[in-house]
C-alpha positions in Angstrom: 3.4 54.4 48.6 -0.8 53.9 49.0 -0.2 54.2 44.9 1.9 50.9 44.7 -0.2 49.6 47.3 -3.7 50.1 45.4 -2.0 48.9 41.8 -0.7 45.5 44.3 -4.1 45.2 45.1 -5.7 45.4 41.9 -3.2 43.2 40.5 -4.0 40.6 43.0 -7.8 41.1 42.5 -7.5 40.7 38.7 -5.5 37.3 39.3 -8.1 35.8 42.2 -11.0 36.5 39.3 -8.6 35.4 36.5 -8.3 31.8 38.5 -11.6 31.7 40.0 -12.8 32.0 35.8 -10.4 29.0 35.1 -10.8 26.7 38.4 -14.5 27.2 37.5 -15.0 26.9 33.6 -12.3 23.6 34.1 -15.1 22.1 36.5 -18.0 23.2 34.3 -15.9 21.4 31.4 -15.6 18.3 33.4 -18.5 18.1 34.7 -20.4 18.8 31.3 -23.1 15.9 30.7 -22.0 15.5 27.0 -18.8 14.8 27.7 -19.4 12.7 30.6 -22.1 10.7 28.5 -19.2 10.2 26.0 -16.6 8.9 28.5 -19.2 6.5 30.0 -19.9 5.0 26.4 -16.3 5.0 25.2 -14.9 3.3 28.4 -17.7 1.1 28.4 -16.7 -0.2 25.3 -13.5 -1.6 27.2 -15.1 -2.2 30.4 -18.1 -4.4 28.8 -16.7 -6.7 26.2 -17.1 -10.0 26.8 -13.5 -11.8 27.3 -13.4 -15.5 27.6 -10.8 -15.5 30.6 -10.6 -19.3 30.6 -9.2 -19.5 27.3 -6.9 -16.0 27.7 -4.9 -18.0 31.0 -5.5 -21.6 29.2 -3.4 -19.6 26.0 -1.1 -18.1 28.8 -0.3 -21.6 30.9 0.3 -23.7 27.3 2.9 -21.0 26.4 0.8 -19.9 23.3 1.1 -16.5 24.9 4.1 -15.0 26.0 4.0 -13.4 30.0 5.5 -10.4 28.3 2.4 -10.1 25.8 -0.3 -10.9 28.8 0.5 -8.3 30.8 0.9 -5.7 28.1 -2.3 -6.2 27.0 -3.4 -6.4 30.4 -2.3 -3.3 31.2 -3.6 -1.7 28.2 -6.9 -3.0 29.6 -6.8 -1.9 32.7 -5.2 1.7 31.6 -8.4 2.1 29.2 -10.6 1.6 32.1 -9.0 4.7 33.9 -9.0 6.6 30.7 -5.3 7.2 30.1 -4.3 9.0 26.7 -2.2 6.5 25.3 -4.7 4.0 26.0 -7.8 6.0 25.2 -5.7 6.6 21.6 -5.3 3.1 21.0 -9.3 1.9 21.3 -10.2 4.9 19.6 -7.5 3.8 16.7 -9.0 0.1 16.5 -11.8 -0.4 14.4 -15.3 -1.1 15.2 -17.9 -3.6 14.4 -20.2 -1.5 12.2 -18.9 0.6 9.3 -21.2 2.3 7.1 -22.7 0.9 4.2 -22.5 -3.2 5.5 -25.6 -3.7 3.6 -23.9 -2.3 0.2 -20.8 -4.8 0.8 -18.2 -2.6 3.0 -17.3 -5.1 5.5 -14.0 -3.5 6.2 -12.9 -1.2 9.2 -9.6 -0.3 9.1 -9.0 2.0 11.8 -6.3 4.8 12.1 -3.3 3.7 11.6 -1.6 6.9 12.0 -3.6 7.5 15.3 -1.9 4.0 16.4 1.6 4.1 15.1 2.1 8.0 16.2 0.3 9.4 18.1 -0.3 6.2 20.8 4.2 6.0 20.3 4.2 10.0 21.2 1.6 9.8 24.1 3.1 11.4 27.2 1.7 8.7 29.6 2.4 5.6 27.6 4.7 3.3 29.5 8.0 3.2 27.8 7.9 -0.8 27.3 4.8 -0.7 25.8 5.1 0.5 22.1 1.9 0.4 19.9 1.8 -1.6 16.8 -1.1 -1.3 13.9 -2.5 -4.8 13.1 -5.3 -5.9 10.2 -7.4 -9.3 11.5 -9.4 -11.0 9.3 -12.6 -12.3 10.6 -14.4 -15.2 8.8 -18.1 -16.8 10.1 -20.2 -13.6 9.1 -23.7 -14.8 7.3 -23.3 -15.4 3.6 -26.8 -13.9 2.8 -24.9 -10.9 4.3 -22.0 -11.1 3.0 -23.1 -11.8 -0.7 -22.0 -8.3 -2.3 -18.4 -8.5 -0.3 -15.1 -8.4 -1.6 -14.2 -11.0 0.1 -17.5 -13.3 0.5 -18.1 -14.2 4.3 -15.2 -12.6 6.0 -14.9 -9.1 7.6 -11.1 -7.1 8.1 -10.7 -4.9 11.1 -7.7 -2.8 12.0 -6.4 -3.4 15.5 -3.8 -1.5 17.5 -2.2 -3.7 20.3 1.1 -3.7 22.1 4.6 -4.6 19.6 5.0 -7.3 22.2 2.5 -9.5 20.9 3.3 -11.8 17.8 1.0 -12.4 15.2 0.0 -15.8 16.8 -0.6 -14.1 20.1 -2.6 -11.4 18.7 -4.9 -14.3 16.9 -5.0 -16.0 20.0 -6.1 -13.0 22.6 -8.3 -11.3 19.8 -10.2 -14.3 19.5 -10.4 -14.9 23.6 -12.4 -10.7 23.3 -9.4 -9.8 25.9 -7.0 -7.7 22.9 -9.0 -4.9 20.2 -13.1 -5.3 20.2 -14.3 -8.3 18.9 -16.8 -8.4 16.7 -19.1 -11.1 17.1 -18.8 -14.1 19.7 -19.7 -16.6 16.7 -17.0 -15.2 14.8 -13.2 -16.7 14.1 -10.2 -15.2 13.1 -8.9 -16.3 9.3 -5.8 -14.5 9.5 -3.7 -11.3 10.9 -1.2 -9.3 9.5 0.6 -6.9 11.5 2.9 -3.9 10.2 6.8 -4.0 12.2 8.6 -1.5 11.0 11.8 -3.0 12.5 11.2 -5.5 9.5 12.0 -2.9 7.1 15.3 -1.2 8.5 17.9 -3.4 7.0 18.1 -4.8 3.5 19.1 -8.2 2.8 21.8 -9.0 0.3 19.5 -9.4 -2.5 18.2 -5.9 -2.2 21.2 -4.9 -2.0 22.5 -6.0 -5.4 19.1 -4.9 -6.9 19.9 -1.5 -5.5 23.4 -1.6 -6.9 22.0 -2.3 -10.6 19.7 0.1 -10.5 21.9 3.1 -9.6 24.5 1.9 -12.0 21.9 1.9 -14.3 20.7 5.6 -13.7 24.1 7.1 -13.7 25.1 5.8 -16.9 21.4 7.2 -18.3 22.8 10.4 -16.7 26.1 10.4 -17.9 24.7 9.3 -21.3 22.4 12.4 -21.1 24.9 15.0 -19.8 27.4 13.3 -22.8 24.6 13.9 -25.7 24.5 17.8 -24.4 27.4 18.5 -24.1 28.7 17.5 -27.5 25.4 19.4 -28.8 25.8 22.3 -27.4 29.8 22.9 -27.5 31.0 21.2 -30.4 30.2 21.8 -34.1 28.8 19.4 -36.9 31.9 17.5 -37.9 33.3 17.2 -34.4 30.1 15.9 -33.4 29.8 13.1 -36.0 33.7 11.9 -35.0 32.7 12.3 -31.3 29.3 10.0 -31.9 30.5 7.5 -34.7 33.0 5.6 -31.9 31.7 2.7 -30.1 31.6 4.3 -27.1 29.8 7.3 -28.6 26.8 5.2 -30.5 26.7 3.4 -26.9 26.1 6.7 -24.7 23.9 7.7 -27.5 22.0 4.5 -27.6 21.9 5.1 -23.4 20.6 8.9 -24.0 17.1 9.7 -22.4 17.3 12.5 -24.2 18.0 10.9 -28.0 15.2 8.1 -26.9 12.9 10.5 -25.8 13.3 12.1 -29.3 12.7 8.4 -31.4 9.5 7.5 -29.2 7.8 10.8 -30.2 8.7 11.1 -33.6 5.6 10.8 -35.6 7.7 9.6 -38.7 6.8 6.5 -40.3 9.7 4.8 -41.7 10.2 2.3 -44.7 9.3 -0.9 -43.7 6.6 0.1 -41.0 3.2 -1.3 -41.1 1.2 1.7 -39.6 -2.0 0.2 -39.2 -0.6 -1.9 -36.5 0.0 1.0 -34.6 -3.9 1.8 -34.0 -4.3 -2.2 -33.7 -2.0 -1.7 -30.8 -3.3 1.5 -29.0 -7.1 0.5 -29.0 -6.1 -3.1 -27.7 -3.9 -1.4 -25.0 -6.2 0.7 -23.9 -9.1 -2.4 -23.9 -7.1 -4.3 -21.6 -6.1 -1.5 -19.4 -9.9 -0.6 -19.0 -10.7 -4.4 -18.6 -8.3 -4.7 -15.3 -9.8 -1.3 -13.9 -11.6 -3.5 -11.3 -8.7 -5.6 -10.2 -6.5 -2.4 -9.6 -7.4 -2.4 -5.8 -6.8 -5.6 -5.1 -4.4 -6.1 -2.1 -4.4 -2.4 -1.7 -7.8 -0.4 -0.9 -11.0 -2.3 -0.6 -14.1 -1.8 -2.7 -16.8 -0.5 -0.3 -19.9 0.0 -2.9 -19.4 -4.1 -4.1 -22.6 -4.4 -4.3 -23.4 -1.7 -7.1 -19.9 -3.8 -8.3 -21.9 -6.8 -8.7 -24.8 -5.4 -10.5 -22.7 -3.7 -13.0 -22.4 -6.1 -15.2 -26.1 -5.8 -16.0 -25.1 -3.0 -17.7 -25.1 -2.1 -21.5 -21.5 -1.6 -21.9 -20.0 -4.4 -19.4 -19.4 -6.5 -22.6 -16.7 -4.3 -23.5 -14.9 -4.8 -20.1 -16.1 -8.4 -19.8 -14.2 -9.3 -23.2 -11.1 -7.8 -22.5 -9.5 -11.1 -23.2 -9.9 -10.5 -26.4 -7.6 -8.0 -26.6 -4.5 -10.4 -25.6 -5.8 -12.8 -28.2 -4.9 -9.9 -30.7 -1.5 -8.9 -28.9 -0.6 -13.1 -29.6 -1.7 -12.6 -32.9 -0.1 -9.2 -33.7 3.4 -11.1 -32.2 3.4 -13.5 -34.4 2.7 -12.1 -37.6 5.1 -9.5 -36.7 8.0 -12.3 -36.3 6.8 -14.2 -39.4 6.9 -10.5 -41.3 10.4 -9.8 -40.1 11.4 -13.2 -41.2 10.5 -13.3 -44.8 11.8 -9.6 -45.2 15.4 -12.2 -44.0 14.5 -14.5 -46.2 14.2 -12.3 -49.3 17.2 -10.6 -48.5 18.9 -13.7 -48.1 17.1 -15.3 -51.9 15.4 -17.9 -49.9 18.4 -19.4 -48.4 18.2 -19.9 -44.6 20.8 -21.7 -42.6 21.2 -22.9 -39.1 23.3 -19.8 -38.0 20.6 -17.7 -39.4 18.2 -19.3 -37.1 20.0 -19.4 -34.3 20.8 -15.4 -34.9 17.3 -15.0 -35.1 16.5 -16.9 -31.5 19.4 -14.7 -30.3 17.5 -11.3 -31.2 14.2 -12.5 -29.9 15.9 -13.6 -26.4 18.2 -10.4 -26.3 15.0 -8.4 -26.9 12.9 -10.0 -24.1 15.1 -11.3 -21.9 16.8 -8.6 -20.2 13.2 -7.1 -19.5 11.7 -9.9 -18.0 15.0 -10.7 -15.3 15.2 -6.5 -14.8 11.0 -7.5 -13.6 12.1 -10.5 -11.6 14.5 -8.8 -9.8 12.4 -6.1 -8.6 9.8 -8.3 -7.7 11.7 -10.6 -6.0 14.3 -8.8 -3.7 
């Protein structure tokens, strides 16, 4: 018995030290001067901004905020004060007034969007009617001399997280006021805001819809098309494949083969008929203009954040290349219509000189069959 009694006693010895350890290294934690020198600095960026109250409960009486909106964002304020998580998560998400490299042209902070669309959603203390939402404001007033190398000459974009609550009006107006994100500058005025709801995006509308409906059609008959050409490849012989691909619908599934198109656009062949210089014609122009629109590939999508080595590029030796891109279309025009004047005297010789109305018209048919079913297939996507 004095046995179990000394290996009780030890057991509760090792458990006082174990929690003494923890009681005391959670205290030295809190206590730490690092971390409480961070709190103090990142609450105080909530506690001291300067809101313009007057205008936040002028907004609120007129009805240009919603009650709803107010006192979300109220007590997001409040809650950021008192260093809640969720809270904490969504300052820390909103971006700040000074990114690096202002001087080189970067006036863009976007924020975390993941940090304010997840983790603020998944926060264990988050209220459940407040749900965050990631919005991008537009600020316009910043100095020109400033502002000379940016992307977008006198305005600066900052990424927001504020309360799905809010519409976009009300996050203009309550951004503006200092009382909603961190505002940059008093001087400074909002040019526009975008927010991302993704309710927006979880129903189609009918024109999606049908776009949808084209395009898998579309892919299963390449697929069928495909699984057609192998088939009769692999498990039929010569003749019975010539009878099997000299029906209509045999030169159709054929014609619809990613497999037998694959084949024709790397075939290295050149036919009768084929002027082969205007193949290099058309690779070197190609590749001009692709190399000329290598500075317009972010736009609308990631912002440039060196503009001002952008700028002075084009002091460079080799700029005239890229600068004269337009050329290159020039040549595409040109190339086009040679091509269709070639074609149409090969016709015309065929034909001993005679040309008639119906062999116009089936030559405006070709061209519109040719270019036509392209162009609305790009409409479509573009559209719905």
């Amino acid at each position: 018995y004095r046995r179990k009694e000394d290996l009780i006693m030890i057991k509760a010895t090792v458990c006082i030290i174990v929690a003494v350890l923890f009681c005391c290294s959670q205290t030295t934690y809190a206590q730490s001067p690092a971390r409480e020198e961070f709190l103090d600095y990142f609450i105080g960026l909530e506690k001291d901004k300067h809101i313009d109250w007057n205008s936040t409960l002028s907004f609120l009486r007129s009805g240009q905020v919603s009650p709803t909106c107010y006192n979300h964002v109220y007590t997001v304020h409040n809650d950021t004060v008192l260093f809640k998580n969720y809270a904490a998560l969504m300052l820390d998400s909103t971006g700040k007034l000074t990114p690096s490299g202002m001087f080189k042209g970067n006036w863009l902070e976007v924020g975390d969007y993941r940090e304010c669309t997840v983790d603020v959603n998944n926060a264990v203390d988050r209220p459940e009617d407040i749900e965050a939402m990631y919005c991008l404001v537009t600020w316009a007033g910043i100095p020109l001399d400033l502002s000379v190398y940016s992307e977008w000459n006198g305005y600066y974009q900052q990424g927001v997280c504020v309360p799905k609550s809010c519409s976009e009006s009300e996050v203009q107006n309550l951004t503006w006021t200092g009382f909603l994100g961190l505002k940059p500058m008093p001087s400074w005025y909002i040019f526009d805001v975008k927010c991302q709801r993704e309710e927006k995006y979880t129903t189609y509308s009918t024109g999606a819809i049908v776009a949808l409906v084209i395009i898998a059609i579309m892919l299963c008959v390449l697929a069928v098309s495909t699984l057609y050409e192998f088939i009769i490849i692999c498990r039929f012989p010569e003749e019975k494949r010539k009878f099997l691909t000299s029906s209509g619908v045999g030169r159709f599934l054929l014609s619809c083969s990613v497999y037998s198109n694959t084949k024709k656009m790397l075939d290295m062949r050149q036919h009768p008929g084929q002027l082969p210089a205007l193949h290099g014609i058309r690779v070197i122009s190609t590749l001009w203009i692709i190399f000329g629109h290598t500075p317009f590939f972010n736009i609308g999508n990631v912002r440039t954040v060196n503009n001002a080595e952008k700028a002075q590029s084009s002091g460079e030796w080799w700029y005239f290349i890229q600068g004269n891109m337009d050329m290159a279309v020039d040549t595409f025009l040109l190339l086009s219509g040679m091509l269709v004047t070639y074609l149409f005297m090969k016709q015309m010789k065929k034909t001993g000189g005679v040309f008639t109305w119906r062999d116009y018209g089936l030559h405006v048919l070709h061209r519109y069959w040719r270019l036509t079913p392209l162009l609305a297939f790009l409409l479509m996507i573009n559209t719905w």
